[in-house]
DSSP file (Angstrom, degrees, kcal/mol; ACC not computed):
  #  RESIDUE AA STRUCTURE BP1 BP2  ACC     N-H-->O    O-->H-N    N-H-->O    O-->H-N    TCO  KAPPA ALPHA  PHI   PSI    X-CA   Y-CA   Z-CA
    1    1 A X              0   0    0      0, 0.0     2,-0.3     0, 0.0     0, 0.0   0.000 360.0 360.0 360.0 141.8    3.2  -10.7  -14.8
    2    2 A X    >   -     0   0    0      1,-0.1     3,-4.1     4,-0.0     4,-0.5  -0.792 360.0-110.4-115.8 144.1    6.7   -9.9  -14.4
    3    3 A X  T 3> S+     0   0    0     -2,-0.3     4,-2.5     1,-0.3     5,-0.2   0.643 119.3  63.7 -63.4 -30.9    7.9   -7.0  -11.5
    4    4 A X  H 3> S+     0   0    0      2,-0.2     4,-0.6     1,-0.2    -1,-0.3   0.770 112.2  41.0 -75.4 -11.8    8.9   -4.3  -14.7
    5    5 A X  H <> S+     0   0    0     -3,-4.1     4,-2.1     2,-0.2    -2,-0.2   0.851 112.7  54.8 -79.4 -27.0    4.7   -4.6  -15.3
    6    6 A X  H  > S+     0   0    0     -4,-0.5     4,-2.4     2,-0.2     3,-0.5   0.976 111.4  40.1 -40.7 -83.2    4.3   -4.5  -11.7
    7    7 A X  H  X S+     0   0    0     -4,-2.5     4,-0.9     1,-0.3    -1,-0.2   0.645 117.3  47.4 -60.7 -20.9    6.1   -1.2  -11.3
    8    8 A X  H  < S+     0   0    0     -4,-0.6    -1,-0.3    -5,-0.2    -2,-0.2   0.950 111.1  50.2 -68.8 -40.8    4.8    0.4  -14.3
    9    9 A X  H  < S+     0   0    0     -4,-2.1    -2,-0.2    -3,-0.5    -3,-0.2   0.860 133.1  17.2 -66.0 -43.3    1.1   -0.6  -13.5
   10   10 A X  H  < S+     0   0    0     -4,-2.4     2,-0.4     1,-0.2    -3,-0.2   0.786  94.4 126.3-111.3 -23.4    1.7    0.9   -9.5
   11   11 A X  S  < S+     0   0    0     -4,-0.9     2,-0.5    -5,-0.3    -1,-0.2  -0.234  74.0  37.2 -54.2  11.3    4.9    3.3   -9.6
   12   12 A X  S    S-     0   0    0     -2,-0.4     2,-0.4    -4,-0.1    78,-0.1  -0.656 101.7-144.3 -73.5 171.1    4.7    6.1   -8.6
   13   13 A X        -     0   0    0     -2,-0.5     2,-0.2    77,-0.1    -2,-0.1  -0.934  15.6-123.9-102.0 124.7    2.0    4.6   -5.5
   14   14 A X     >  -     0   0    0     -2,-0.4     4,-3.5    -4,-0.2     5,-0.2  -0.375  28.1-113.7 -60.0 158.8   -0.8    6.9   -4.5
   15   15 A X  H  > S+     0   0    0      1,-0.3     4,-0.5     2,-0.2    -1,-0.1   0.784 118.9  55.3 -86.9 -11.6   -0.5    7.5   -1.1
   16   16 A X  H >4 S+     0   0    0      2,-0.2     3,-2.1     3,-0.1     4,-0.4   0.990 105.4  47.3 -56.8 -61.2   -3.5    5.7   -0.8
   17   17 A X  H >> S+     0   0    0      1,-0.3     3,-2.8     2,-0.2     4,-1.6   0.936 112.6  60.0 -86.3 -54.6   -2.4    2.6   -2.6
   18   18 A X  H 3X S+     0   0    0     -4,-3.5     4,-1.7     1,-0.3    -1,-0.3   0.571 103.5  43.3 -59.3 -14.2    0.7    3.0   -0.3
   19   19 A X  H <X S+     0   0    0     -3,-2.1     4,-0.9    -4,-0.5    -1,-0.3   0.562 110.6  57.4-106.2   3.4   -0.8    2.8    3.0
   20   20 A X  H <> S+     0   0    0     -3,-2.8     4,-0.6    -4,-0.4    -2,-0.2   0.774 115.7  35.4 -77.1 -29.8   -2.9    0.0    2.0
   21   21 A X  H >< S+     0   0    0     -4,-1.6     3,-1.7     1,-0.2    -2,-0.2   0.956 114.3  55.8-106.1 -43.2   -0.1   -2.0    1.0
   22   22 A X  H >< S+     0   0    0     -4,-1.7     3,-0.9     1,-0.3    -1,-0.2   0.819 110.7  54.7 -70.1 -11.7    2.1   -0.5    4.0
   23   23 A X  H 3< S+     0   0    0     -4,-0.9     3,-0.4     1,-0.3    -1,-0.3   0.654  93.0  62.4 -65.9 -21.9   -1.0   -1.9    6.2
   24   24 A X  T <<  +     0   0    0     -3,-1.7    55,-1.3    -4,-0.6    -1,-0.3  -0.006  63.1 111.6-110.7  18.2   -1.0   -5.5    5.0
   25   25 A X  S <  S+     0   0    0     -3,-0.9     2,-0.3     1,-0.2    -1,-0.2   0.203  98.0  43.2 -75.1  -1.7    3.1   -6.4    6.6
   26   26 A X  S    S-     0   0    0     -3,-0.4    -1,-0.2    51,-0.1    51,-0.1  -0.888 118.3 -93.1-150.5 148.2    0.5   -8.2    8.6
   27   27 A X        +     0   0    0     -2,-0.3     2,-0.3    49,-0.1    51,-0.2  -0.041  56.3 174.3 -33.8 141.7   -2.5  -10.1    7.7
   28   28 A X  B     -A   77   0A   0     49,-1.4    49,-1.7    -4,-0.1     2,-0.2  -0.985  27.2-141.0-168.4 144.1   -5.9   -7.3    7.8
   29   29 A X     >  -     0   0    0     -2,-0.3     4,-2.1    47,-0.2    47,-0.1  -0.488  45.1 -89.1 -88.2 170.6   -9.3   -7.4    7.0
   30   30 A X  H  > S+     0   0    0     45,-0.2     4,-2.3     2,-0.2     5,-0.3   0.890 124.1  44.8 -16.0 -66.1  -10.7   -4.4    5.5
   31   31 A X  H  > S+     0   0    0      1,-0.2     4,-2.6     2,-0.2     5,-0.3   0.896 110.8  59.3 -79.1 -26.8  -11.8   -2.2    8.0
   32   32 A X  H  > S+     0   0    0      2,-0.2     4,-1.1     1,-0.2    -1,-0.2   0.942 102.0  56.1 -69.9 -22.2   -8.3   -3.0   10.0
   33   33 A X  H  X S+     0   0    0     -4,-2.1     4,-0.8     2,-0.2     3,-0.3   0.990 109.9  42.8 -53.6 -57.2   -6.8   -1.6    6.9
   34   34 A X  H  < S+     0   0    0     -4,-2.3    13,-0.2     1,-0.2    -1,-0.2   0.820 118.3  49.7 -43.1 -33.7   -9.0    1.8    7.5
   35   35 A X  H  X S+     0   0    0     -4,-2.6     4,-0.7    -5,-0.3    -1,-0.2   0.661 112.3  40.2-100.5  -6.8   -8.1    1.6   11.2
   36   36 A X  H  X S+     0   0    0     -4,-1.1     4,-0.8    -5,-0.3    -1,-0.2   0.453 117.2  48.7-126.6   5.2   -4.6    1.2   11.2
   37   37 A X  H  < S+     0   0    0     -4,-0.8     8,-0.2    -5,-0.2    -2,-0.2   0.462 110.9  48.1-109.6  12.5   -4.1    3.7    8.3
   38   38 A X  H >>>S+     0   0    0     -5,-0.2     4,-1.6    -4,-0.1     5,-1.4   0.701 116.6  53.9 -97.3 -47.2   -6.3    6.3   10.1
   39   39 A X  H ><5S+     0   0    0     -4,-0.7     3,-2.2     1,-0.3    -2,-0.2   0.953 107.4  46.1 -69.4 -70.2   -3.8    5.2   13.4
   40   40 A X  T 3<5S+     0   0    0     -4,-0.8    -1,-0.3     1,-0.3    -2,-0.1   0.372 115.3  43.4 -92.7  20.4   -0.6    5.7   11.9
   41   41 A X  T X45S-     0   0    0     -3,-1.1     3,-0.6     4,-0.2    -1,-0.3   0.374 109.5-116.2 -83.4  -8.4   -1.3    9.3   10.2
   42   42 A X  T <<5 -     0   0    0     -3,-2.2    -3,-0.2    -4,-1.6    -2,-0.2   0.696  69.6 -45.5  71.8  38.8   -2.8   10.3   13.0
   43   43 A X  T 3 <S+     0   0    0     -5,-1.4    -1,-0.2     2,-0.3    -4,-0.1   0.014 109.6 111.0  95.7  -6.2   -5.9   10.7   11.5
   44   44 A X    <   +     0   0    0     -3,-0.6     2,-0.4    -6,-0.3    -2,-0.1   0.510  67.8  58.8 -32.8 -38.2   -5.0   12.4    8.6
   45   45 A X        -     0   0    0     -7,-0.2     2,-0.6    -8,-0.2    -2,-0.3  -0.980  63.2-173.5-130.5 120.1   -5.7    9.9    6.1
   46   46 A X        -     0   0    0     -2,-0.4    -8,-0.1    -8,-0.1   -12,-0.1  -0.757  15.0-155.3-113.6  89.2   -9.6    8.6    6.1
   47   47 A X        -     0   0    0     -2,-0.6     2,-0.2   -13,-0.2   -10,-0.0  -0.178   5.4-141.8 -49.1 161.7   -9.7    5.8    3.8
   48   48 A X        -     0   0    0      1,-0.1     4,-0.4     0, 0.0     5,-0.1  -0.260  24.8-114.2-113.7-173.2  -13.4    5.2    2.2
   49   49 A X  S  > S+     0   0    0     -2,-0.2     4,-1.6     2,-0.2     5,-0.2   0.456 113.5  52.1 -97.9 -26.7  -14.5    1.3    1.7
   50   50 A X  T  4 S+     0   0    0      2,-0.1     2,-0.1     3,-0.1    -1,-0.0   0.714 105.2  48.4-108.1   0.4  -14.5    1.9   -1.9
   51   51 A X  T >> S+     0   0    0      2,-0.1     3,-2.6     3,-0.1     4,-0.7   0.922 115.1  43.1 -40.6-123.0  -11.5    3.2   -2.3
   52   52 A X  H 3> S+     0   0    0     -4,-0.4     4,-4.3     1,-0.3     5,-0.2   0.663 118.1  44.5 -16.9 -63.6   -9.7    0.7   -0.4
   53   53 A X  H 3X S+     0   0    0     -4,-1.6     4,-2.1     1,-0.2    -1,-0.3   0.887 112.0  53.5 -74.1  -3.6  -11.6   -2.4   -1.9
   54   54 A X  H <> S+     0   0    0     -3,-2.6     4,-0.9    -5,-0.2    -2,-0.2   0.901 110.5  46.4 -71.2 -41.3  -11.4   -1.0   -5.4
   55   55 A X  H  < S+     0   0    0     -4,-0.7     4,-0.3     1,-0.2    -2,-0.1   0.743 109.7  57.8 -98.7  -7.4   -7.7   -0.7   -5.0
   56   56 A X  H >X S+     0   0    0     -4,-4.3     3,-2.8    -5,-0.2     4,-1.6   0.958 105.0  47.9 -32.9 -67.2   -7.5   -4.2   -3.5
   57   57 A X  H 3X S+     0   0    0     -4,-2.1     4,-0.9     1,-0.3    -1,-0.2   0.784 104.0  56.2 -66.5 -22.2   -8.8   -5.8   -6.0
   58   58 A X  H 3X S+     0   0    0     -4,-0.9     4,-2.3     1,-0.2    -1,-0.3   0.788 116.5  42.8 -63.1 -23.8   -6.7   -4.0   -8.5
   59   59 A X  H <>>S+     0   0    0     -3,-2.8     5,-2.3    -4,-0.3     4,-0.9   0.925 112.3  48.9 -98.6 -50.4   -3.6   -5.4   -6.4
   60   60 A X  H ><5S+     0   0    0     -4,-1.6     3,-8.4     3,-0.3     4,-0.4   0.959 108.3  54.4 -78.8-101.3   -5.0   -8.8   -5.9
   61   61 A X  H 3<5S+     0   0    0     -4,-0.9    -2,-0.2     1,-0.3    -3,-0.1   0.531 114.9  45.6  37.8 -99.7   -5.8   -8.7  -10.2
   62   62 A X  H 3<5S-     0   0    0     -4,-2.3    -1,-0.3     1,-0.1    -2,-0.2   0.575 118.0-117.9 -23.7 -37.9   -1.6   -7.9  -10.2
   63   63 A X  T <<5S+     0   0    0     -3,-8.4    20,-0.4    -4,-0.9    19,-0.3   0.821  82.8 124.9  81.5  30.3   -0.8  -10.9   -7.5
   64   64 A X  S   <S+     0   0    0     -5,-2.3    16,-1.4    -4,-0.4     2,-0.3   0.711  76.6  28.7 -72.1 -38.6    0.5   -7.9   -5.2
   65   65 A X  E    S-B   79   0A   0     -6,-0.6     2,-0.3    -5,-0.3    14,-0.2  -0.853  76.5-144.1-122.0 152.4   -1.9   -9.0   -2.5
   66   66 A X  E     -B   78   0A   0     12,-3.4    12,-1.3    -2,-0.3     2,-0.4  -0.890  22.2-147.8-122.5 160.0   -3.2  -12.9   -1.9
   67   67 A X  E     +B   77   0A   0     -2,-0.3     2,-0.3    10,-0.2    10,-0.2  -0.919  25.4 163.4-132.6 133.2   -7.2  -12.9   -0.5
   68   68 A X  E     -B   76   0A   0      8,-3.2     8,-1.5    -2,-0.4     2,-0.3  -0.914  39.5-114.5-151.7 172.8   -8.6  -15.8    2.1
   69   69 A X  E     -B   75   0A   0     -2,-0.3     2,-0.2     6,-0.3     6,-0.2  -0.782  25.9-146.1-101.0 129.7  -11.1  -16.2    4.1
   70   70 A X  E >>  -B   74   0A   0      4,-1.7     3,-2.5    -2,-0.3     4,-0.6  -0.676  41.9 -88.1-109.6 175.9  -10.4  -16.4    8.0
   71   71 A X  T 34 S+     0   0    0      1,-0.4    -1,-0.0    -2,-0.2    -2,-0.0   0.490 128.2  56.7 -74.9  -9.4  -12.5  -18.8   10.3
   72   72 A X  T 34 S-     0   0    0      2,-0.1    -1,-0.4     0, 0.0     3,-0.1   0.076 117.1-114.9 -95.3  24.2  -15.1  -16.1   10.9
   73   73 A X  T <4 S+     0   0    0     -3,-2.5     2,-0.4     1,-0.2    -2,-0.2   0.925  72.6 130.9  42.4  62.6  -15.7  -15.8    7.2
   74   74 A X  E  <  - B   0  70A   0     -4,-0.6    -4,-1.7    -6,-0.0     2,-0.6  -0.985  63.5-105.9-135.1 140.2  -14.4  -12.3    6.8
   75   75 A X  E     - B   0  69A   0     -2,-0.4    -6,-0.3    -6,-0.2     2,-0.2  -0.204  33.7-163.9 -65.9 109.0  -11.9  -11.6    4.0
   76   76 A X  E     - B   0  68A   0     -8,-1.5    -8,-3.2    -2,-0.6     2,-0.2  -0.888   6.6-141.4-107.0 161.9   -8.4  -11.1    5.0
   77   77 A X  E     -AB  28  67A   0    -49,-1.7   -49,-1.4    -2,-0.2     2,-0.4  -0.918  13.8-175.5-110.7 128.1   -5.6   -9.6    2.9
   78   78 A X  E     - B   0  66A   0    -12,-1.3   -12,-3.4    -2,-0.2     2,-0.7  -1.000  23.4-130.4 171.3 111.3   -2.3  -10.5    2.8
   79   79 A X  E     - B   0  65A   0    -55,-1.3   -14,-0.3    -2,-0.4     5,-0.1  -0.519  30.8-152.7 -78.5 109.8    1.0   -8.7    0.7
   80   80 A X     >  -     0   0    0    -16,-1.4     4,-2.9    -2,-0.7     5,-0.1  -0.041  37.2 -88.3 -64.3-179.3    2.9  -11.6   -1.3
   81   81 A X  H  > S+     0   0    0      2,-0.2     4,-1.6     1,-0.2     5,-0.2   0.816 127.3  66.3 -67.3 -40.7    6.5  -11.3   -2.1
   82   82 A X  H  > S+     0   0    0    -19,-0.3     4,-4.0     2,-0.2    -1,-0.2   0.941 109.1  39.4 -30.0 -58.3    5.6   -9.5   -5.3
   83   83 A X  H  > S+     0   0    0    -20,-0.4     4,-2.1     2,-0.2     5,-0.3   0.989 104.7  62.0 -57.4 -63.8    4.3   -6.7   -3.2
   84   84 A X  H  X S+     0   0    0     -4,-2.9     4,-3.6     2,-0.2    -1,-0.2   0.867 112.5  43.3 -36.1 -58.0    7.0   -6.7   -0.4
   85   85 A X  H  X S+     0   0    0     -4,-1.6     4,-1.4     1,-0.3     5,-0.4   0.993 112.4  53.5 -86.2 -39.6    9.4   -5.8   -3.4
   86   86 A X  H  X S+     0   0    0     -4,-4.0     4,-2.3     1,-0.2    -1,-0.3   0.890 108.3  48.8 -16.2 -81.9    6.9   -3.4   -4.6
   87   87 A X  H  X S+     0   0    0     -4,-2.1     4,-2.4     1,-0.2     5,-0.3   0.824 110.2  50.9 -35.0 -56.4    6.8   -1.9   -1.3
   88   88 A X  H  X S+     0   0    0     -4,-3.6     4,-2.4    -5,-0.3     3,-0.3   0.961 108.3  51.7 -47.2 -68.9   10.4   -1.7   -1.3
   89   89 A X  H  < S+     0   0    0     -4,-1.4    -2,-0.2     1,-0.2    -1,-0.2   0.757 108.8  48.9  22.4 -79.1   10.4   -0.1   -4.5
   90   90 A X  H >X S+     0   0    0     -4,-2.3     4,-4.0    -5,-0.4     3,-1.8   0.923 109.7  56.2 -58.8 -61.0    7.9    2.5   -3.4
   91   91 A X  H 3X S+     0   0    0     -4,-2.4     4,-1.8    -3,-0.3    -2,-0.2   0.922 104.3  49.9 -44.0 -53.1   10.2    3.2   -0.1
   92   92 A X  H 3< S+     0   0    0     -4,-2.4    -1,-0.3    -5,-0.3    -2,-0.2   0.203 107.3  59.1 -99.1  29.3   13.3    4.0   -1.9
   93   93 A X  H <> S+     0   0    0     -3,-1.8     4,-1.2    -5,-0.2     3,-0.2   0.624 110.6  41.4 -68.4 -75.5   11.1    6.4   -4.0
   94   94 A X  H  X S+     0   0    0     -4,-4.0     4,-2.6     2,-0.2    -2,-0.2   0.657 107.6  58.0 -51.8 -35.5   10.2    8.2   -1.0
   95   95 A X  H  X S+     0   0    0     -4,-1.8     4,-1.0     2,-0.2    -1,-0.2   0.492 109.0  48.9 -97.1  25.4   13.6    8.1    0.5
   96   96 A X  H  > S+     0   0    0     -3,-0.2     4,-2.2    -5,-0.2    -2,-0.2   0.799 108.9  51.4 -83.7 -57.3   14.8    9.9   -2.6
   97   97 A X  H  X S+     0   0    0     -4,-1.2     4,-1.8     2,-0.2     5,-0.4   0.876 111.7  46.6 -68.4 -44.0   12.2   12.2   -2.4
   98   98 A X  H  X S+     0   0    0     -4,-2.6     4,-1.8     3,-0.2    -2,-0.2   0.952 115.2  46.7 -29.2 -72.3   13.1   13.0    1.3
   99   99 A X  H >X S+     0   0    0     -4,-1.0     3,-1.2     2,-0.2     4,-1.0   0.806 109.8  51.0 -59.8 -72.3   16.7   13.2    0.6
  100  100 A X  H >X S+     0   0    0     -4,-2.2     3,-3.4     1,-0.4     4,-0.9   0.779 115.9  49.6 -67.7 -76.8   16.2   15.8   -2.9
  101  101 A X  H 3X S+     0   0    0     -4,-1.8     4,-1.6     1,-0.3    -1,-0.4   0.717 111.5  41.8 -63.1 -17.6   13.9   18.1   -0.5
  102  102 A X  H << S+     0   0    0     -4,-1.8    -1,-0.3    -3,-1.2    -2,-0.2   0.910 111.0  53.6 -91.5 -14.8   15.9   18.5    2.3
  103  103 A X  H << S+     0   0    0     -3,-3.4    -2,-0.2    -4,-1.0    -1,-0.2   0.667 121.7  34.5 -72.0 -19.8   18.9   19.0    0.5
  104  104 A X  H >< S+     0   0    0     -4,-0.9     3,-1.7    -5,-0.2     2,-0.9   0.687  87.0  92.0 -88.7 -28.2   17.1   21.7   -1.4
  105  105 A X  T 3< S+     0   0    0     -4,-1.6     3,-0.2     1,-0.3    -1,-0.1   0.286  75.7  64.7 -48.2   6.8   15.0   23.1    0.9
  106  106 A X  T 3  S+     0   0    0     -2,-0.9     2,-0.3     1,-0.2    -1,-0.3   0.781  96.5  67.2-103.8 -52.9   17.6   25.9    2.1
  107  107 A X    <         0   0    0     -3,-1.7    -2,-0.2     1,-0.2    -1,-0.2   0.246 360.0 360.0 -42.8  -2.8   17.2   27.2   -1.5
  108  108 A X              0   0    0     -2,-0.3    -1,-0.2    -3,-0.2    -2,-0.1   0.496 360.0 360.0-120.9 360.0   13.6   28.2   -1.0
């Protein structure tokens, strides 16, 4: 699959799908994906298990994410190079969208 299917298939990102994937810039099991996307909203954002593995697998499926098994036989996740420029992608979405609203926001 080539990165213009990639970014149609995920572009815009739910903001779910977007903290899964900002979670995985280091290797994470599941539930560290829930805990460290709960930690950096500040509790804001409670991913569900089925949600999260649903949208793995969708990512995985894509070749956005690579799956192994670590030495306690628990799945870890892990964002390939596809993803990173996903992720990049996604970021300079966002800082677009930053930019537009604060440059309008005087208007309102």
């Amino acid at each position: 699959m080539n990165m213009d299917d990639i970014l149609k298939a995920f572009m815009p990102m739910s903001e779910t799908a977007f903290y899964i994937l900002l979670s995985l810039t280091e290797p994470r099991h599941g539930y560290g994906i829930i805990q460290h996307t709960y930690d950096i909203t500040n509790g804001r954002i409670k991913l569900g298990s089925g949600t999260v593995y649903g949208t793995l697998t969708k990512m995985e499926k894509r070749g956005v994410i690579s799956v192994y098994s670590d030495g306690d036989r628990k799945t870890v996740y892990e964002i390939t190079e596809v993803g990173k420029g996903l992720l990049k992608e996604e970021i300079n979405r966002i800082k677009e969208l930053y930019h537009n609203a604060v440059k309008y926001e005087g208007d309102l």
